[in-house]
Steps between C-alpha positions, in 0.01 A plus 500: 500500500646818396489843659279749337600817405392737823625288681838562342473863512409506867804285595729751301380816674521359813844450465577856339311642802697287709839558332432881495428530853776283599743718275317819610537437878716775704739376675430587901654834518712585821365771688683775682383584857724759524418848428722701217577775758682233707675343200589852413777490837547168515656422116750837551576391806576145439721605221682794687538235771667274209749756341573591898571176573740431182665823578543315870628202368764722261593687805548229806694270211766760500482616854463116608866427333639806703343457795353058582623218493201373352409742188228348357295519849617826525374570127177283561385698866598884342254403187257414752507817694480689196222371340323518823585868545458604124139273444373628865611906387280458179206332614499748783558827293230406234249420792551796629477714153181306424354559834557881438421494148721392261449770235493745744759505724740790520887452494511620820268223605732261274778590733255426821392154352835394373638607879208253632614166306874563581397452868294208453729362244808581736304324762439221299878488469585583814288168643707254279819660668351493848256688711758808614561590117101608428496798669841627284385311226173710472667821586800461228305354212200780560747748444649347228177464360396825547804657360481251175148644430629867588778455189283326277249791526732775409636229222176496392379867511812579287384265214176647521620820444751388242202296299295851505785709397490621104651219315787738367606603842500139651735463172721764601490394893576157344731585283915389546604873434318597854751216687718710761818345275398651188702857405164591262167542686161442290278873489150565497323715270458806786867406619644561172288819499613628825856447409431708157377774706751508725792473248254833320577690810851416494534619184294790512687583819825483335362728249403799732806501640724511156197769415658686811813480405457653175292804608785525726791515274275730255418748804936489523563498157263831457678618807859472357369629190340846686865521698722508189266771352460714761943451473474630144262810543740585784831433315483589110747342292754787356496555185 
């Protein structure tokens, strides 16, 4: 007995239904219970915390050959404290800037934050090295943290002012000729003008007083002249 036709068909689009939703499934998607603001300090801070603690593991190598018997210990414990210190200052700082408002905090308020995580980052610190380094560890690594932010500022209000400039005078201020080794100095358009107008008063200067100097050899020329003919009129020549 064979199959009819419907029957066929049905058989067939069950198993392009099938095959479609099989192929058409989504995979069960991971969600992400944490919220962007928090992955916003975490991810800097876990990769400041990295580069600190490479820059750790540079450091105690070479210090570790000087100094222990034991250099990669040495290497390995000074990588440690730095990651701790540099991860804890940047999760700190940008918890603080995003508790006062990111986008709106002042630089002077950059300097306050950035003086915050040093102490809790130098406290951090300060517990893997024992309980009497926190309270220098705070104190030493807020001001260093204050004073980093304090340069960076003026760094940064420099290149502000630099990036507003007029593009030909951040060309002169740029250029090589401007270096305190160079003989030549780059000019301005109202430099070069000043310097015109001040070699013009030289000049006309120079002239007034050569002006002078004729009037006064005329006013003794005329004089001489007067002298040797009042002479004459007084002494006539024989004839």
């Amino acid at each position: 007995m064979q199959p009819n036709t419907c029957a066929i068909k049905k058989v067939k689009e069950d198993m392009t239904q099938s095959s479609r939703s099989g192929g058409s499934g989504d995979a069960p998607q991971r969600r992400n219970d944490l919220p962007p603001e928090v992955l916003e300090i975490i991810v800097p801070a876990l990769k400041f915390g990295g580069l600190s603690g490479m820059s750790g593991l540079l450091v105690g190598g070479f210090a570790g050959v000087v100094r222990s018997n034991t250099p990669f210990l040495f290497a390995l414990a000074s990588g440690i404290q730095w990651s701790v210190l540099g991860g804890t200052f940047w999760a700190s700082r940008g918890a603080v800037l995003h508790a006062w408002g990111k986008d709106k905090v002042a630089p002077r308020e950059k300097v306050s934050a950035s003086a915050i995580a040093g102490a809790v980052g130098g406290t951090a610190g300060g517990l893997l090295r024992g309980r009497r380094n926190v309270l220098p560890g705070a104190i030493m690594f807020a001001l260093f943290g204050a004073t980093g932010q304090v340069v960076y500022n003026v760094a940064d209000a420099r290149n502000s002012e630099r990036s507003q400039a007029p593009e030909e005078e951040r060309d002169l201020k740029n250029s090589w000729l401007n270096s305190k080794w160079s003989p030549m100095k780059v000019l301005s358009d109202a430099e070069y003008e000043a310097m015109l107008q001040e070699k013009l008063l030289r000049i006309n200067a120079q002239i007034a007083l050569v002006d002078e100097n004729i009037e006064a050899l005329r006013i003794q020329e005329r004089k001489i002249a007067a002298k040797r003919a009042l002479d004459e009129s007084q002494f006539p020549k024989s004839t």
